[in-house]
C-alpha positions, -999 to +999 in steps of 0.1 A: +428-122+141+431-100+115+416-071+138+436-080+166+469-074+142+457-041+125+454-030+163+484-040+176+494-006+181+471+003+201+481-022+229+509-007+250+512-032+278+529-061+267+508-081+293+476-071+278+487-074+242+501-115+255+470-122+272+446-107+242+465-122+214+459-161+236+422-154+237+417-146+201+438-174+191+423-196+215+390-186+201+405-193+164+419-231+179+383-237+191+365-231+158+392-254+139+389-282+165+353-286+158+355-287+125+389-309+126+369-333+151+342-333+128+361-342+098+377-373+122+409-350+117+427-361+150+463-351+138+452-315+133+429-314+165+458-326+179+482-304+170+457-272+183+461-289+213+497-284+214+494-247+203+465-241+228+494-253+258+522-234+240+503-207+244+488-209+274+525-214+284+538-182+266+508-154+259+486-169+292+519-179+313+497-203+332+522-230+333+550-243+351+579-263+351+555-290+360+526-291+340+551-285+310+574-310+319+544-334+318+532-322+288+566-327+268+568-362+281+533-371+266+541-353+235+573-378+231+554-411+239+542-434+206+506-433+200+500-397+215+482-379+193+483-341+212+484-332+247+479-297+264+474-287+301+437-279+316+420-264+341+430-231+356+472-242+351+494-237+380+498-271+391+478-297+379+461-315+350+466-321+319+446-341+291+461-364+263+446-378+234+465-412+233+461-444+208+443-473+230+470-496+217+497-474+231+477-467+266+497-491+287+531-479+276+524-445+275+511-446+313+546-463+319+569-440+305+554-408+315+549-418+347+588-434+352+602-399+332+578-374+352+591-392+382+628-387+378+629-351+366+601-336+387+601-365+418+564-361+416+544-392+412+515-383+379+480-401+386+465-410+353+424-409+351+407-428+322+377-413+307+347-431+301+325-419+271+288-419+285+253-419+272+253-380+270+227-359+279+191-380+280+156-379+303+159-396+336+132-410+340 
């Protein structure tokens, strides 16, 4: 990062220079999730969530009126603990970190406040945590 600001000058298009400063930042957010995930820090890996969509939203303007709407919803539910969109953006998924306690609620409020400022109907897809990777045998 500190590169990337002693450089600044050097960008002229203020595309390029958006786009650049979300992948270093990105990179940073990465680095401090591990160790914040590590640590069984979930407020602060939650909170790079929420600067990884804001600036996905801003620097990558990979967003929409959608995905953000959803994303502001989850953000204002009890028990969420971050949320950000993922995939390629324009026009689909997000992922949330949510309390199991507040699962049920959360499902029901997003999906009743998606529904009346978008009038699109969000599907929610529960994740399983799996063996990981192991010999078939």
């Amino acid at each position: 990062m500190d590169q990337f600001l002693q450089n600044l000058n050097l960008i002229e298009d203020q595309t390029v220079l958006l786009r650049a400063r979300h992948v270093i930042t990105e990179n940073q957010r990465v680095l401090e999730s591990v160790k914040a995930l590590i640590n069984g820090d979930l407020e602060s890996f939650g909170r790079l969530m929420v600067q990884s969509h804001d600036s996905l939203r801003d620097d990558y303007e990979v967003t929409g009126f959608e995905l953000d709407t959803l994303v502001g919803t989850m953000l204002q539910q009890d028990g969420v603990v971050g949320a950000r969109m993922t995939g390629a953006g324009f026009g689909g998924c997000t992922v949330a970190f949510v309390k199991e306690e507040s699962l049920d609620n959360f499902q029901e409020k997003v999906s009743e406040i998606y529904l009346r400022k978008t009038g699109l109907k969000a599907d929610f897809y529960l994740p399983e945590i799996g063996p990981g990777v192991h010999a078939i045998s």
